[in-house]
MARKENU-924583 format. One line per 4 residues: their letters; for each residue y, z, x of C-alpha. Coordinates in steps of 0.5 Angstrom, whole numbers, plus 2048, in hexadecimal, padded with zeros to 3 digits. Layout:
# MARKENU-924583
a	Y/Z/X | ...
//
This chain:
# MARKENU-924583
xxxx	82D/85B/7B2 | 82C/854/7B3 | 831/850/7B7 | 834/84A/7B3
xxxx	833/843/7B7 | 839/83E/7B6 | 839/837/7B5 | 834/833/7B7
xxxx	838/82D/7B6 | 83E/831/7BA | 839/832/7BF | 836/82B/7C0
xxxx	83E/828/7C0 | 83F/82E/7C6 | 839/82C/7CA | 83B/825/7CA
xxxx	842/825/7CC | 840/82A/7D1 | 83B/825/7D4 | 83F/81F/7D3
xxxx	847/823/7D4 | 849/81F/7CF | 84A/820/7C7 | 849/818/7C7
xxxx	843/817/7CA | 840/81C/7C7 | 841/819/7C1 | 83E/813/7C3
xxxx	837/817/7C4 | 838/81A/7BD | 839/814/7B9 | 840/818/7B6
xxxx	847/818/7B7 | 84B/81A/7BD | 84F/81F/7B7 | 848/821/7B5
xxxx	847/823/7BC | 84E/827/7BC | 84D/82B/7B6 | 846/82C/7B7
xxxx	848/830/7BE | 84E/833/7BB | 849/837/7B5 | 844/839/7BB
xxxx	84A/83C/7BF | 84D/840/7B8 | 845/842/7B8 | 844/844/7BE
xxxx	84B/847/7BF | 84B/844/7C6 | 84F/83E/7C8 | 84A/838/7CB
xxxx	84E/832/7CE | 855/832/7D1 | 858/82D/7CE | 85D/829/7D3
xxxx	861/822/7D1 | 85B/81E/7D4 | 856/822/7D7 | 851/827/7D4
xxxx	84E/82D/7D8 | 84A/833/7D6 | 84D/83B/7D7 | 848/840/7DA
xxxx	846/843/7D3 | 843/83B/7D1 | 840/83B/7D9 | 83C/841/7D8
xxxx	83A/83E/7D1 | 839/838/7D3 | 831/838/7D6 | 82E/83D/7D0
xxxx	831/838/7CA | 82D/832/7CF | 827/836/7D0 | 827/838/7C8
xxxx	827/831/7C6 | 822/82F/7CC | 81D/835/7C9 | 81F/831/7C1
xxxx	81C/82A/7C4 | 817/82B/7C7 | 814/82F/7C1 | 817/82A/7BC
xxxx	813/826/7C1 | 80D/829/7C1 | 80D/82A/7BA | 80D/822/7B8
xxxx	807/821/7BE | 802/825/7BB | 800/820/7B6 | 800/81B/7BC
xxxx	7FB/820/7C2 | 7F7/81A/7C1 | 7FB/815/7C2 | 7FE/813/7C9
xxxx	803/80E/7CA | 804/80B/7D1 | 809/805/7D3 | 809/800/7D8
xxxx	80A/7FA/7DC | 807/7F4/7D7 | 805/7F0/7DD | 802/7F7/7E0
xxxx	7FF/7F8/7DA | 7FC/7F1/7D9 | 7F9/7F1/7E1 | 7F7/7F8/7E2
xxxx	7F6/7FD/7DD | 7F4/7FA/7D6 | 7EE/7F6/7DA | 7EC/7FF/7DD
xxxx	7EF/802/7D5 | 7E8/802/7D2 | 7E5/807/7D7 | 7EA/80C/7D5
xxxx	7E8/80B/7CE | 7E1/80B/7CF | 7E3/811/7D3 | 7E7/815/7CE
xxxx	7E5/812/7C7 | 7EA/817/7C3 | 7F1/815/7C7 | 7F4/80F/7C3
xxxx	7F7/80B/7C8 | 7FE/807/7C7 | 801/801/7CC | 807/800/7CC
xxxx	80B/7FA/7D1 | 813/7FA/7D2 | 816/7F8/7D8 | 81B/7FE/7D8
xxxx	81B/806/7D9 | 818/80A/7D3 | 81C/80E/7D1 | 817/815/7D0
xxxx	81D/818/7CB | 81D/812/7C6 | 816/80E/7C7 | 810/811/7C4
xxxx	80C/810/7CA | 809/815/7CE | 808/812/7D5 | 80B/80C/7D9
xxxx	807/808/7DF | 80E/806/7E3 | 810/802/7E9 | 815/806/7EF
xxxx	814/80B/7F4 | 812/812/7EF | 81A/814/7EE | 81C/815/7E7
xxxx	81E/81C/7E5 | 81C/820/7E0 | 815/81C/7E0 | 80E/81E/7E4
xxxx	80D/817/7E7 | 805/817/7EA | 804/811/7EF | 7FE/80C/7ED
xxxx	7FF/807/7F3 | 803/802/7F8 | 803/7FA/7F7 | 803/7F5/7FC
xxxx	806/7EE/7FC | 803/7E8/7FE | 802/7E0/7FB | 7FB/7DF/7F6
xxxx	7F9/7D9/7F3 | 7F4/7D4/7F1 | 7ED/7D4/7F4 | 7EE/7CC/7F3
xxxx	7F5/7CB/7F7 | 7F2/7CD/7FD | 7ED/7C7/7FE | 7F3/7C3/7FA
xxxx	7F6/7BD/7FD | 7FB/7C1/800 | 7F6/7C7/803 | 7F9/7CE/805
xxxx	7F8/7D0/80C | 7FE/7D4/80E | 805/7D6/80B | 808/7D0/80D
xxxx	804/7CB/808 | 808/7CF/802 | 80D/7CA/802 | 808/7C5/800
xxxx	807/7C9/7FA | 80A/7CD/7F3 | 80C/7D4/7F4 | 80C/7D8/7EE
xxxx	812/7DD/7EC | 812/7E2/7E8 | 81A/7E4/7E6 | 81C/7EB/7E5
xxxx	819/7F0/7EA | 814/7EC/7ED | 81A/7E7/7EF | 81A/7E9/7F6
xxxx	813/7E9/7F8 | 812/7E2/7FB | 818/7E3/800 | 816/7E9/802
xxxx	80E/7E6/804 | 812/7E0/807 | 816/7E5/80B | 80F/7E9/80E
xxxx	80C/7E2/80F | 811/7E1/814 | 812/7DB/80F | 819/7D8/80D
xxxx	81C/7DB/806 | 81E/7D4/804 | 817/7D2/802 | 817/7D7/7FB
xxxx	81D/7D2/7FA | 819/7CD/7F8 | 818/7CA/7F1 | 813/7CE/7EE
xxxx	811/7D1/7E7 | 814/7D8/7E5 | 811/7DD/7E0 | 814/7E3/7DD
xxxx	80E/7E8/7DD | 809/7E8/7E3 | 803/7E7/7E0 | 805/7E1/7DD
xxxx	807/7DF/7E4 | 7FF/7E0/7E7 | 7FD/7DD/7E1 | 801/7D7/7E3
xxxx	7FD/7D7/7EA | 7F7/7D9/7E6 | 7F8/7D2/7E4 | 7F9/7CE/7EA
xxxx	801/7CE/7E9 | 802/7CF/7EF | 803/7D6/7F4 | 804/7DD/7F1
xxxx	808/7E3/7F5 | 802/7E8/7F3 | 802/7F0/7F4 | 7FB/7F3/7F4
xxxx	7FB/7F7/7ED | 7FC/7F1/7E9 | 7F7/7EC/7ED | 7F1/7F1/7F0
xxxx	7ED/7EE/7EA | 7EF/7E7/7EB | 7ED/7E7/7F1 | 7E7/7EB/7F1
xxxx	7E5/7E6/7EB | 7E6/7E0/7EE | 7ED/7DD/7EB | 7F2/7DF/7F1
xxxx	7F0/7DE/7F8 | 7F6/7E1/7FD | 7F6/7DA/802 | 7FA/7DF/808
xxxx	7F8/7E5/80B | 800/7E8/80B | 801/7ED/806 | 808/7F2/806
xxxx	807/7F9/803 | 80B/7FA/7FD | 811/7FF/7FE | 810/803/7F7
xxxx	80A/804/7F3 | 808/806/7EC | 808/80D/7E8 | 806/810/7E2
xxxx	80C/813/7E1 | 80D/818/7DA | 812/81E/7D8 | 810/824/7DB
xxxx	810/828/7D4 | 80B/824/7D3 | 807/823/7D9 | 801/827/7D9
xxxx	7FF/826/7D1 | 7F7/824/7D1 | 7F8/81D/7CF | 7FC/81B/7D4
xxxx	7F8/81F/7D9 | 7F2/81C/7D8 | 7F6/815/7D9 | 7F9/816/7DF
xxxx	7F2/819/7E2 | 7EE/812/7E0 | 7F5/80E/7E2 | 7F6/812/7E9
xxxx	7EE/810/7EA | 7EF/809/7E8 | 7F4/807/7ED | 7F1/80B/7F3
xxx	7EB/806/7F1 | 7EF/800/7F3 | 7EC/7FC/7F9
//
């Protein structure tokens, strides 16, 4: 005789509280009332014929029999989102949707994108850019180029490469009024800023230099989004903290020159960073395979 299953709002209300140890919070999660919750798990306990949570005035805890039932309601509702997830991709097999830095983006891969497109014609390619963490359970994006030191849990990270810091500019301010011939001239000239992530690059070169920090004190033009930065520098606005993905092609063009010899390595570097469930689909294999390839082809 088949088994009859309890309910699955019980068991989604009991999985929650469980993990949070808290009726409130999971409440929270599952956008209903702390009274829902309550009644929710009082029904699954008069199914069950178990009793889940020992109820004290303000703490929470689990009897042995929930404990021991605990990892098998988690694992049944994993089995469910992955198939669920499966489900709703396979329209999508030929679409792969990759997020990044809007700089990284701009400065490195868009210019190398085409040749995985000539490469595989048939993968519809999807860039999206944010400053933030792609969360892999809410967004609809398959995989992420990240910036850190290859420890997110729950994800395959697969390393692309390091940078270096070290100042570019213009061809033209090197024969200016006011040449670059050392470090120490930068205090005749405008320093260029990007705010955020990259805030602390120009003190940190300084450091290295063996140069006094207050000189990235200086007025000087800030930007919010790098590329925007090396743009500025492009045009001759003044010197830009550069790192090597985002300006080897300025350089190899002629559009950046790096005016000194001192560069500091980076202490991070990137990733391709996907959920582990969904690491090895050929899409996404076929991507890591030519990003991989792209980023030890770096100079």
């Amino acid at each position: 005789m088949t088994s009859r299953l309890p309910s699955l709002n019980g068991l989604r209300a009991f999985e929650a509280a469980a993990r949070h140890m808290s009726f409130t919070l999971a409440a929270s999660e599952l956008n209903v009332t702390q009274t829902a919750i309550s009644h929710q798990i009082r029904r699954l306990e008069e199914e069950l014929g178990v009793r889940l949570f020992i109820r004290q005035n303000r703490s929470l805890s689990l009897t042995s029999e929930a404990t021991e039932y605990l990892p098998g309601v988690r694992a049944a509702f994993n089995d469910l989102r992955l198939a669920t997830d499966r489900l709703l991709r396979r329209d999508d097999d030929h679409v792969l949707t990759v997020s990044t830095l809007a700089s990284l983006a701009a400065k490195w891969l868009l210019p190398r994108l085409s040749a995985f497109q000539e490469a595989h014609p048939g993968i519809d390619v999807r860039i999206t850019t944010s400053t933030s963490l792609v969360d892999f359970q809410r967004d609809k994006v398959d995989a992420a180029i990240r910036y850190g030191r290859g420890q997110w849990a729950g994800l395959r990270a697969d390393w692309l490469m390091a940078d270096e810091l070290f100042p570019v500019c213009s061809p033209s301010l090197l024969q200016g009024t006011k040449p670059l011939k050392c470090p120490e001239d930068l205090r005749d000239h405008v320093l260029l800023h990007t705010s955020n992530a990259n805030s602390d690059d120009w003190r940190l070169w300084l450091t290295a230099a063996g140069l006094a920090t207050d000189i990235s004190k200086q007025p000087g033009v800030t930007f919010d989004l790098l590329f925007v930065t090396l743009q500025a520098a492009i045009d001759g606005i003044g010197i830009a903290m550069g790192r090597t993905s985002y300006v080897q092609d300025d350089i190899a063009k002629g559009r950046l020159v790096v005016p000194f010899k001192i560069a500091l390595p980076a202490d991070a570097g990137f990733y391709l960073v996907s959920p582990q469930g969904r690491a090895d689909s050929p899409k996404l294999s076929a991507f890591r395979s030519w990003l991989g390839a792209a980023a030890h082809a770096m100079p």
